[in-house]
RODO-2510 file (C-alpha; in nm, 4 decimals, decimal comma):
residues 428
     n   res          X          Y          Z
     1     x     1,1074    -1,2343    -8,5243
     2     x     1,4490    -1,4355    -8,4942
     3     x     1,6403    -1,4085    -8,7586
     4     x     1,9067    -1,7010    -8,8736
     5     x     2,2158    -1,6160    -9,0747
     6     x     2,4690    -1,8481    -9,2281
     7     x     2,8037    -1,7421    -9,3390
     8     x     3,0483    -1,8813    -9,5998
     9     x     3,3951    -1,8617    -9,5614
    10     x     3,6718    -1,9063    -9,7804
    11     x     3,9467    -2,0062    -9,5976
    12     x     3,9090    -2,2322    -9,3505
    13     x     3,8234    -2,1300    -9,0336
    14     x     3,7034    -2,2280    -8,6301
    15     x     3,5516    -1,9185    -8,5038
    16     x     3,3784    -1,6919    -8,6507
    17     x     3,1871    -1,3451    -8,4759
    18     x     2,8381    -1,1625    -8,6276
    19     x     2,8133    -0,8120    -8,4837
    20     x     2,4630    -0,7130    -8,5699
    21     x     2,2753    -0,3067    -8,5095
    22     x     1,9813    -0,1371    -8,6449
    23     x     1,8341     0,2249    -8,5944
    24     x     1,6597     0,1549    -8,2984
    25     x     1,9472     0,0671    -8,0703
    26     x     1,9039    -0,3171    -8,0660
    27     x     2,2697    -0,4495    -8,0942
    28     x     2,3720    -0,8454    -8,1035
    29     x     2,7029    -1,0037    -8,0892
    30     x     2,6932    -1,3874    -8,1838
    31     x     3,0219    -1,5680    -8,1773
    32     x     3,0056    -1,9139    -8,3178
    33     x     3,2707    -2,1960    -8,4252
    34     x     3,1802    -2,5202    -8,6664
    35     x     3,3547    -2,8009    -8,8209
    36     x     3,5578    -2,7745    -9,1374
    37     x     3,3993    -2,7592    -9,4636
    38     x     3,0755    -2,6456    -9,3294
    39     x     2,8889    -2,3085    -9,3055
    40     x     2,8814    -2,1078    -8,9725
    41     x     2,5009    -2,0449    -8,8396
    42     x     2,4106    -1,7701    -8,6110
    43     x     2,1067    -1,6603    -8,4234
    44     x     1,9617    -1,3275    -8,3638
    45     x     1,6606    -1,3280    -8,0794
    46     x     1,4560    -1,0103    -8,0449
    47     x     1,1692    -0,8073    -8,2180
    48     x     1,2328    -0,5094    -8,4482
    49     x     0,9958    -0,3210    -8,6215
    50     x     1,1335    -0,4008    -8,9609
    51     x     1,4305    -0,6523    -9,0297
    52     x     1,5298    -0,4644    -9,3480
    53     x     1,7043    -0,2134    -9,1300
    54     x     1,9259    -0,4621    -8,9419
    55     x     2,2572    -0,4152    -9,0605
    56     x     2,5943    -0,6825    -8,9838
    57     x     2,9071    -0,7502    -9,0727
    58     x     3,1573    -1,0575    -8,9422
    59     x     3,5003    -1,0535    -8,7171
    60     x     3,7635    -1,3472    -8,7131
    61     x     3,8941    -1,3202    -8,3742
    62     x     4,1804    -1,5978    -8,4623
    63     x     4,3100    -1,3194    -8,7234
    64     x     4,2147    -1,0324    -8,4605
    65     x     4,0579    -0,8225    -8,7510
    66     x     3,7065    -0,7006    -8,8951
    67     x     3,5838    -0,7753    -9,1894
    68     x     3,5767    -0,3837    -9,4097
    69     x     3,2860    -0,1956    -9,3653
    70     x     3,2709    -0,2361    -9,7428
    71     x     3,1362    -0,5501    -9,6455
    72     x     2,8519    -0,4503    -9,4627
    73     x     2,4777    -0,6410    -9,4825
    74     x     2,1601    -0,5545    -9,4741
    75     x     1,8543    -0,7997    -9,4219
    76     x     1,6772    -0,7466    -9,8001
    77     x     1,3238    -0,8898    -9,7092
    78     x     1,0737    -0,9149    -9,4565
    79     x     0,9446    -1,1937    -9,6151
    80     x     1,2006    -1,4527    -9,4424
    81     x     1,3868    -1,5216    -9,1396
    82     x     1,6386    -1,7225    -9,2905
    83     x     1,9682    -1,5889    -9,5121
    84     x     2,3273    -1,6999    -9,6473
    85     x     2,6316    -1,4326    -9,6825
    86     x     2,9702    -1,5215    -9,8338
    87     x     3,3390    -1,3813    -9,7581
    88     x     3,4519    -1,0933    -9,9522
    89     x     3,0784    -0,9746   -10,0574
    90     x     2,7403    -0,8146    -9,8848
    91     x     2,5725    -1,0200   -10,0983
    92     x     2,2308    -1,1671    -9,9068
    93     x     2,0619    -1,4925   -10,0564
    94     x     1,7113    -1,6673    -9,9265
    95     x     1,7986    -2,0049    -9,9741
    96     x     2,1047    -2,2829    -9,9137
    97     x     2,4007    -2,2826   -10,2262
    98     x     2,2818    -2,6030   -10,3494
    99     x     2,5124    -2,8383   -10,5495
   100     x     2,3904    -2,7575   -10,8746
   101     x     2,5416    -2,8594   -11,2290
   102     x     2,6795    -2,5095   -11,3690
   103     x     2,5537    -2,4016   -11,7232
   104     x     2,8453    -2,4003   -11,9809
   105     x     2,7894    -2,0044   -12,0605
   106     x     2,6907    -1,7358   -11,8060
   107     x     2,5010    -1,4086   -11,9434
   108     x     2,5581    -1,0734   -11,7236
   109     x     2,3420    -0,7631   -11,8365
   110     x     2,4542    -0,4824   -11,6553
   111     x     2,2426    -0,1623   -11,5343
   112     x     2,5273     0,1078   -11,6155
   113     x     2,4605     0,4589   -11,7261
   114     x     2,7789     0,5368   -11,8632
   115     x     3,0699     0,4510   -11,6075
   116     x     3,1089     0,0797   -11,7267
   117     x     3,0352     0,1025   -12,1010
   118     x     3,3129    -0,0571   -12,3149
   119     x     3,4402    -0,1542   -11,9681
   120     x     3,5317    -0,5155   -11,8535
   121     x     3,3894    -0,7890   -11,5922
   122     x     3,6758    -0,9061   -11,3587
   123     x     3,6019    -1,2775   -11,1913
   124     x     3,8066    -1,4787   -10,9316
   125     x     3,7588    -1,7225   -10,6434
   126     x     3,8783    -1,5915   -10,3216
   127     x     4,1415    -1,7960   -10,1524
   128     x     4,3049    -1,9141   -10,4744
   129     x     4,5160    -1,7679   -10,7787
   130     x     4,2274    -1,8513   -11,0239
   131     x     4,0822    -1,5144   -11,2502
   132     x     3,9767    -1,3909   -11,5371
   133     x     3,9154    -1,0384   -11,7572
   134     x     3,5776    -1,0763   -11,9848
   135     x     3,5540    -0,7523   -12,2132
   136     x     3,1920    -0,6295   -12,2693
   137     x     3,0197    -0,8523   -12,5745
   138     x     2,7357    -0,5633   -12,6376
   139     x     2,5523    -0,2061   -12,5552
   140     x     2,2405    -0,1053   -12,5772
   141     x     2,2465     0,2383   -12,5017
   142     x     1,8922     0,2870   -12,5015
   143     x     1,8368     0,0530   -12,2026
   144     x     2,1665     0,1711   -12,0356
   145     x     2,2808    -0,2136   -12,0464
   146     x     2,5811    -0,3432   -12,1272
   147     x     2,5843    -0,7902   -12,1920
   148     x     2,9080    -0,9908   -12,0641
   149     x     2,9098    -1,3428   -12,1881
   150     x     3,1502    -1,5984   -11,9929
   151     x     3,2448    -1,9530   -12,0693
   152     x     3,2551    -2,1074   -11,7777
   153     x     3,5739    -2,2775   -11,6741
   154     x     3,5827    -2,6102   -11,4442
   155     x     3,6688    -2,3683   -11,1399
   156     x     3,3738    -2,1109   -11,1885
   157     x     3,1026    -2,4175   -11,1892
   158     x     3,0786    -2,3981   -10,7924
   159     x     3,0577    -2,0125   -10,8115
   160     x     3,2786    -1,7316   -10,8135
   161     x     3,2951    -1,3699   -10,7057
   162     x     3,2671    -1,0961   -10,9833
   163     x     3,2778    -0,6856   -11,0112
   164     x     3,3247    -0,4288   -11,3037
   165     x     3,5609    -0,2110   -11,3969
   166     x     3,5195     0,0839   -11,6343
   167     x     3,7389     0,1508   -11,9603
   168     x     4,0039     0,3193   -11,8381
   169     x     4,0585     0,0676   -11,5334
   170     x     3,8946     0,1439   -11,2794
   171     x     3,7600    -0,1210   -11,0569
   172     x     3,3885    -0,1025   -10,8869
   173     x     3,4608    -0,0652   -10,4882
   174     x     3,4544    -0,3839   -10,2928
   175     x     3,1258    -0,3167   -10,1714
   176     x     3,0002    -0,3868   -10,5419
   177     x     3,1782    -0,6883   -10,4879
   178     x     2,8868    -1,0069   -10,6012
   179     x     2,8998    -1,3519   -10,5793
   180     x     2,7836    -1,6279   -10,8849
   181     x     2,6127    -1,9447   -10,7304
   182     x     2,4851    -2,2211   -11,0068
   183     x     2,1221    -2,1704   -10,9214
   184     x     2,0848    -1,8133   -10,9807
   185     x     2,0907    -1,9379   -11,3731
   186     x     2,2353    -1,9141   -11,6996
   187     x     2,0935    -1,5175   -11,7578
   188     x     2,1512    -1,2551   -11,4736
   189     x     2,0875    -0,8725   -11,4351
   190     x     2,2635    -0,7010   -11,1844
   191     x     2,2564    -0,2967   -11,1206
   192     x     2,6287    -0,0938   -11,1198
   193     x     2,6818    -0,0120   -10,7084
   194     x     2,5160    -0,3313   -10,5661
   195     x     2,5808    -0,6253   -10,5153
   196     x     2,2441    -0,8253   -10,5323
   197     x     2,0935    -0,9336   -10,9004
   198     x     1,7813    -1,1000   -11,0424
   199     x     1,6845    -1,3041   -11,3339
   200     x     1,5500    -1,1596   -11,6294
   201     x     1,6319    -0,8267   -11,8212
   202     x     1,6238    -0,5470   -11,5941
   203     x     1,3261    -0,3528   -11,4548
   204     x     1,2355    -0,1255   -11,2471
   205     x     0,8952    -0,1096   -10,9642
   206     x     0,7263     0,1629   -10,8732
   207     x     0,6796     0,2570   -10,4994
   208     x     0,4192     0,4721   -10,3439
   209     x     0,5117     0,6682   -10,0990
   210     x     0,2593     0,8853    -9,8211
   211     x     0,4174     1,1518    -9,6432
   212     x     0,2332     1,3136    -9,3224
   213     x     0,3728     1,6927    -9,2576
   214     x     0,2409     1,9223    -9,0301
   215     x    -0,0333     2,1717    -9,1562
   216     x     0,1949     2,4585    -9,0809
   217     x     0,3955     2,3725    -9,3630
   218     x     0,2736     2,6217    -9,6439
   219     x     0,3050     2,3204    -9,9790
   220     x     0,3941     1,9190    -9,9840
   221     x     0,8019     1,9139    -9,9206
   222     x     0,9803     1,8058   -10,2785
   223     x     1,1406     1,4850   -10,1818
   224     x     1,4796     1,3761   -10,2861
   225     x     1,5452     1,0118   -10,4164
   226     x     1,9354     0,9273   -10,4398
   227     x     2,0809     0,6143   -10,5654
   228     x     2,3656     0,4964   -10,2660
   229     x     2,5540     0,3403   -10,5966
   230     x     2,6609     0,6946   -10,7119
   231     x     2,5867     0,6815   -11,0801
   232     x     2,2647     0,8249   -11,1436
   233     x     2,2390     1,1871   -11,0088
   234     x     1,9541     1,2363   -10,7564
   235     x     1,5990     1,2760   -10,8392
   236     x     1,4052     1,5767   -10,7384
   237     x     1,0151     1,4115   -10,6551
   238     x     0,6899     1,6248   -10,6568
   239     x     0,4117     1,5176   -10,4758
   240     x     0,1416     1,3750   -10,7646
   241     x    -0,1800     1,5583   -10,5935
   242     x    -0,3203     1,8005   -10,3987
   243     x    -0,2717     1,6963   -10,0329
   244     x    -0,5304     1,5447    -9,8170
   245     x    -0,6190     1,6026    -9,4752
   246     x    -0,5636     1,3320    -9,2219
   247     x    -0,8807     1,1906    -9,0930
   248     x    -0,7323     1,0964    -8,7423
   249     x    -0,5380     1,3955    -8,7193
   250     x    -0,6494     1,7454    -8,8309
   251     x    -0,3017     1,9055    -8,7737
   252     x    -0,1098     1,7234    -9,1012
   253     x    -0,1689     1,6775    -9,4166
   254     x    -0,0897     1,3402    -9,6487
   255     x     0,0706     1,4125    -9,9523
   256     x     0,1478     1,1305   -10,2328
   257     x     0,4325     1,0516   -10,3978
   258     x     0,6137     0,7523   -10,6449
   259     x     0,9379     0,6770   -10,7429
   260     x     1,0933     0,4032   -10,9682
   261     x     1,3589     0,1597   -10,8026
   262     x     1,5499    -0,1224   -10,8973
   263     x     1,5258    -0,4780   -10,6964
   264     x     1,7507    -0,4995   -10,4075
   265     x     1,9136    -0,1488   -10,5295
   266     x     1,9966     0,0776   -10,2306
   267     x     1,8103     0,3991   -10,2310
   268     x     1,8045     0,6411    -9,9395
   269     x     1,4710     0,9679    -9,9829
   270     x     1,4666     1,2317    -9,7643
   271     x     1,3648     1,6126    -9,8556
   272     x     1,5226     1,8524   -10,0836
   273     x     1,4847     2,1493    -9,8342
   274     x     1,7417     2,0282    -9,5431
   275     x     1,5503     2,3165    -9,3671
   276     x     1,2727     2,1030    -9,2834
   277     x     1,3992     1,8694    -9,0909
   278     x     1,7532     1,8327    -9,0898
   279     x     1,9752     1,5947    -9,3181
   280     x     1,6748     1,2843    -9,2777
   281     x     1,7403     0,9907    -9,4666
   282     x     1,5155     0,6871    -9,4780
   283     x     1,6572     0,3933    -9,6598
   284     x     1,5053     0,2104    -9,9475
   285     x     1,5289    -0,0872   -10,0765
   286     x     1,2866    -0,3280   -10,2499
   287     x     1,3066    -0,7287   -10,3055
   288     x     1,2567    -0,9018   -10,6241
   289     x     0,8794    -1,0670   -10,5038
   290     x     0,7466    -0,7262   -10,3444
   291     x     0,4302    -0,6326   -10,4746
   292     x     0,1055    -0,3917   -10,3725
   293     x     0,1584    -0,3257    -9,9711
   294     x     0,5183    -0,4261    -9,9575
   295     x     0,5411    -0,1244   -10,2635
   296     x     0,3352     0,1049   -10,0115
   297     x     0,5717     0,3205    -9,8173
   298     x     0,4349     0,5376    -9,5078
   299     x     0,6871     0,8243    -9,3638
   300     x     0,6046     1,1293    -9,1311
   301     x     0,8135     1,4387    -9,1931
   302     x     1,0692     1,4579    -8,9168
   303     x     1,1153     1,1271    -8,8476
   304     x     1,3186     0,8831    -9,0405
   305     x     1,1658     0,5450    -8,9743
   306     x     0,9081     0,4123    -9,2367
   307     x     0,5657     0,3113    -9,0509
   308     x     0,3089     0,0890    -9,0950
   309     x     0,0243     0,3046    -9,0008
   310     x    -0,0406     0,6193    -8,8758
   311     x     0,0238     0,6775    -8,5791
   312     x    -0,2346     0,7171    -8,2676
   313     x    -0,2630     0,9606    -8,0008
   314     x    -0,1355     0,9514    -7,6589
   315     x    -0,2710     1,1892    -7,3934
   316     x     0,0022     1,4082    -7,2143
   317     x     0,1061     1,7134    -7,0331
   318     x     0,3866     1,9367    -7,0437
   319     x     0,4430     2,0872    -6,7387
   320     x     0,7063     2,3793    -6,6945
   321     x     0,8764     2,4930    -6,3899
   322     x     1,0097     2,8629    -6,3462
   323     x     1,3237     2,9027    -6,1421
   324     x     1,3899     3,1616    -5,8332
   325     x     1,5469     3,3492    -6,0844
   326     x     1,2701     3,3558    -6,3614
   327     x     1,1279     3,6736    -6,4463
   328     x     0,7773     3,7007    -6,3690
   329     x     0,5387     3,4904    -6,6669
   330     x     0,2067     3,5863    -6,7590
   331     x     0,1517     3,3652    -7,0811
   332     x     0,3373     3,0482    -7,1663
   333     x     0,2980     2,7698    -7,4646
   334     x     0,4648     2,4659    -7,6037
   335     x     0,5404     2,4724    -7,9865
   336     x     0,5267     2,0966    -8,0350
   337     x     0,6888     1,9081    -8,3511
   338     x     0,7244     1,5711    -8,5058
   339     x     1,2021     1,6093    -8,5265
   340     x     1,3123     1,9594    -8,5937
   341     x     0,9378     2,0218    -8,8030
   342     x     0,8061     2,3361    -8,7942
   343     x     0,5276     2,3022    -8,4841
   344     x     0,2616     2,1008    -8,5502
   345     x     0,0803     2,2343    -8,2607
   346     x     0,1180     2,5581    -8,0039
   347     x    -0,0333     2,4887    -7,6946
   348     x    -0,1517     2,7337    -7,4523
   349     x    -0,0348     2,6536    -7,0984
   350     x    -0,2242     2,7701    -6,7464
   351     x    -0,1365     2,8354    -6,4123
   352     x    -0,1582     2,5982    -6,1741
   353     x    -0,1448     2,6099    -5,7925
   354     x     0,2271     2,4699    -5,7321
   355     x     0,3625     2,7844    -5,9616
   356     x     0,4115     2,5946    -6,2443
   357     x     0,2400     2,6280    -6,6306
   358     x     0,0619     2,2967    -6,7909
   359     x    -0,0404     2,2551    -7,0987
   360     x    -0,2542     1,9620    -7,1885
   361     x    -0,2933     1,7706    -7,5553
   362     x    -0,2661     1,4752    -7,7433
   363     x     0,0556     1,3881    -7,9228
   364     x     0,1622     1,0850    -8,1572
   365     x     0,2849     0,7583    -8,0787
   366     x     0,6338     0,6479    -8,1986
   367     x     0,7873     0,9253    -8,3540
   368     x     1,0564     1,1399    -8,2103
   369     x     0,8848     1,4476    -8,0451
   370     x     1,0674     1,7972    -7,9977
   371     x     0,8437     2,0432    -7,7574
   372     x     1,0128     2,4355    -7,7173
   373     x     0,8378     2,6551    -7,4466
   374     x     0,8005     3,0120    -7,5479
   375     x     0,6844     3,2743    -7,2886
   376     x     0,5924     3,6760    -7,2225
   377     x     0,9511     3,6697    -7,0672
   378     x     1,2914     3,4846    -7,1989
   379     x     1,3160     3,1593    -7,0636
   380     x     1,6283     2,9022    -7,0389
   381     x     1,8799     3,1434    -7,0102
   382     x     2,2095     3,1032    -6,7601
   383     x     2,5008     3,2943    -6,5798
   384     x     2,7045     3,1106    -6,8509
   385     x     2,4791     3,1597    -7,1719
   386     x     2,1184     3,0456    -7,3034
   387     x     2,0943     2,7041    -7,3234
   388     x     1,8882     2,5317    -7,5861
   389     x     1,5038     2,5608    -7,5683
   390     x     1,4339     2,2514    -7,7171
   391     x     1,3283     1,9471    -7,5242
   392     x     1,2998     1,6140    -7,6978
   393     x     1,0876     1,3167    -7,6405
   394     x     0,8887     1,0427    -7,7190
   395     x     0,5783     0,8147    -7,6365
   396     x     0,6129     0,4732    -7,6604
   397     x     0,2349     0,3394    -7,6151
   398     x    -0,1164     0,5545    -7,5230
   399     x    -0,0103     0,5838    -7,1770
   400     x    -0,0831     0,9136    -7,0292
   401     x     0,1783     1,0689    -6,8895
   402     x     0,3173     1,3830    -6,7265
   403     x     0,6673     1,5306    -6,8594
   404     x     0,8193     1,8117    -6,6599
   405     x     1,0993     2,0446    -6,7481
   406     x     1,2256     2,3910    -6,5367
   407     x     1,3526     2,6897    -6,6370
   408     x     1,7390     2,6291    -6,8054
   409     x     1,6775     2,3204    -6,7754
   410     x     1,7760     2,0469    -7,0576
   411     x     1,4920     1,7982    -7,1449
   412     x     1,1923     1,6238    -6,9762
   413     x     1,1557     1,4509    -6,6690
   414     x     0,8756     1,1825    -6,7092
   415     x     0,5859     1,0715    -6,4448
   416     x     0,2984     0,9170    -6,4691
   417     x    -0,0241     1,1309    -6,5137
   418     x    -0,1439     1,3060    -6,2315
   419     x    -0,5654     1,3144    -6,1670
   420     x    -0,5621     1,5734    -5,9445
   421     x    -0,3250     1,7836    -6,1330
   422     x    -0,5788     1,8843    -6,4207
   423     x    -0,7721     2,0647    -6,1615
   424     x    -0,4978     2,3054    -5,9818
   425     x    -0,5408     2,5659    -6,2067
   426     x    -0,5176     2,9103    -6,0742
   427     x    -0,7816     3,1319    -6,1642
   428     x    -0,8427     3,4637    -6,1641
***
């Protein structure tokens, strides 16, 4: 999907860059200029498999400086291809700043455990001296929300950008930093440590999450659900059932989970035990209209990506190739795993006529792949040291293919399947 984004700017401007990434390795770089007054509008061409992970941020060559990665975007919907981003704020919006009249009074409720109780909202418009200090109106500790109400002056009817700080002065970081526009309304609820809102008092939706983990993995991992804004100390999250097998795939297990998130709040879950697979973290973030399978969430231990289905199996070999040097083998296997998982498989390799060992399986599709060959005899081991027995890959579609490694040697080297291969097994 191509995705359009307009920018704002305060000051005016000709030229404007968008540098634009996401997990993957897609990168764009968009420069584009317009006339005064008006918006700049950039294009980004390409497929990814979800937009919510593209990330971008803006450069003003004329000024030969970046923008702060406190500024940072990230695409908050999958649901639209079209977005508007302002100077000084990652705030995202769906639709056009339209020239709305302002309401005379603006209502702020703001999600705040305890950092910005009895604290203050700060307002100004970039590029001009105008600002003001609002002190908190009300608390209701219960809810954890504290109300703001602001009279809006003649300069704060176009919009204007706001953040908190706390009681004894201290101001939210810039990347809290949010921006007012007439049409969000006359009542908004925004969250302490973002810099999106929504309309209405605020509440929470619950997620489901399905987590596939090898079967060599003795209980469901306990996830961990943090809150990127800092406040609210991380939740520990137990899976809700006894786990499942997978009806595809008799080597993992599904396990269910569900967490509560705020709209547009930026979560991260990965797993308590950083023994499983490394220091993981998938990002998570919800919009304000998700509901059912936008609140479904699919994630297979050792990989970091959220899918949209499980995935399918791809025929391969793994074909290993002792050295001059190698001690004499009698027995070989592959331990294969989805990341730095315990194995999800060990398969037995053979003999073949050439001198080598195969070993023949099915693996999945799309996930990073780690494969570690274990013999009778230590392999991968050098005048200089042992080198790391780990070889990483991955399968992009259910092409069968062939992957070959040697003795000390680091990774795979990839060919198509061989036919005649299967059958030049030595036997005794």
């Amino acid at each position: 999907m191509d995705l359009t984004i307009n920018f704002e700017s305060s000051v005016p401007r000709q030229v404007v860059a968008l540098h634009a990434w996401e997990p993957q390795g897609e990168v764009w770089d968009v420069t584009e200029r317009t006339e005064p007054g008006k918006s700049f509008r950039f294009r980004l061409r390409g497929a990814v498999q979800d937009q919510r992970n593209v990330a971008f941020k803006f450069r003003f060559p004329d000024e030969r400086r970046w923008e702060p990665d406190d500024y940072i975007r990230r695409i908050v919907t999958r649901r639209a291809a079209e977005f508007w981003t302002f100077d000084y704020s990652p705030r995202v919006v769906l639709r056009a700043p339209a020239k709305r009249t302002a309401p005379t009074e603006l209502t702020v409720q703001l999600l705040t455990q305890s950092r910005f109780a009895a604290g203050q909202l700060y307002a100004w418009r970039p590029g001009t001296d105008r600002r003001v200090w609002i002190k908190e109106g009300s608390r209701d500790a219960k809810a954890s929300v504290s109300s703001f109400r602001i009279r809006l002056e003649p300069w704060m009817s176009a919009g204007f950008h706001f953040k908190f700080v706390d009681a004894r002065g201290g101001f939210e970081s810039d990347a809290c930093t949010r921006v007012w526009l007439p049409e969000d309304g006359a009542v908004i609820s925004v969250k302490s440590g973002q810099a999106t809102f929504w309309a209405g008092p605020p509440t929470a939706k619950s997620v489901s999450i399905q987590l596939i983990y090898p079967k060599s993995i003795a209980a469901p991992p306990e996830l961990r659900l943090e809150d990127e804004a800092g406040e609210v100390p991380e939740q520990a999250v137990s899976a809700t059932g006894t786990p499942v097998p997978v009806a595809s795939d008799a080597r993992f297990l599904r396990a269910s989970y569900r967490v509560a998130v705020y709209p547009n709040a930026p979560y991260s879950v990965s797993l308590r035990d950083p023994g499983v697979e490394g220091a993981l973290r998938r990002p998570l973030r919800v919009a304000p209209e998700d509901e059912g399978e936008a609140l479904e969430l699919l994630a297979m231990v050792g990989d970091a990506r959220w899918l949209k289905t499980f995935p399918a199996r791809a025929p391969i070999s793994l074909v290993f190739h002792p050295r001059p040097w190698t001690a004499p083998i009698t027995r070989l296997h592959f331990d294969v795993g989805v990341g730095t998982t315990p194995a999800f498989e060990r398969v037995a390799a053979r003999a073949t006529a050439d001198g080598a060992w195969r070993a023949d399986f099915s693996a999945p599709i799309g996930v990073a792949l780690l494969a570690t060959p274990g013999a009778d005899r230590p392999l991968d081991q050098r005048k200089e040291g042992p080198v790391s027995t780990a070889r990483r890959f991955a399968l992009a579609d259910a092409t069968p293919l062939e992957f070959h490694t040697a003795d000390a040697q680091i990774g795979f080297k990839v060919r198509a399947a061989s036919s005649s291969a299967a059958g030049s097994e030595v036997r005794s």
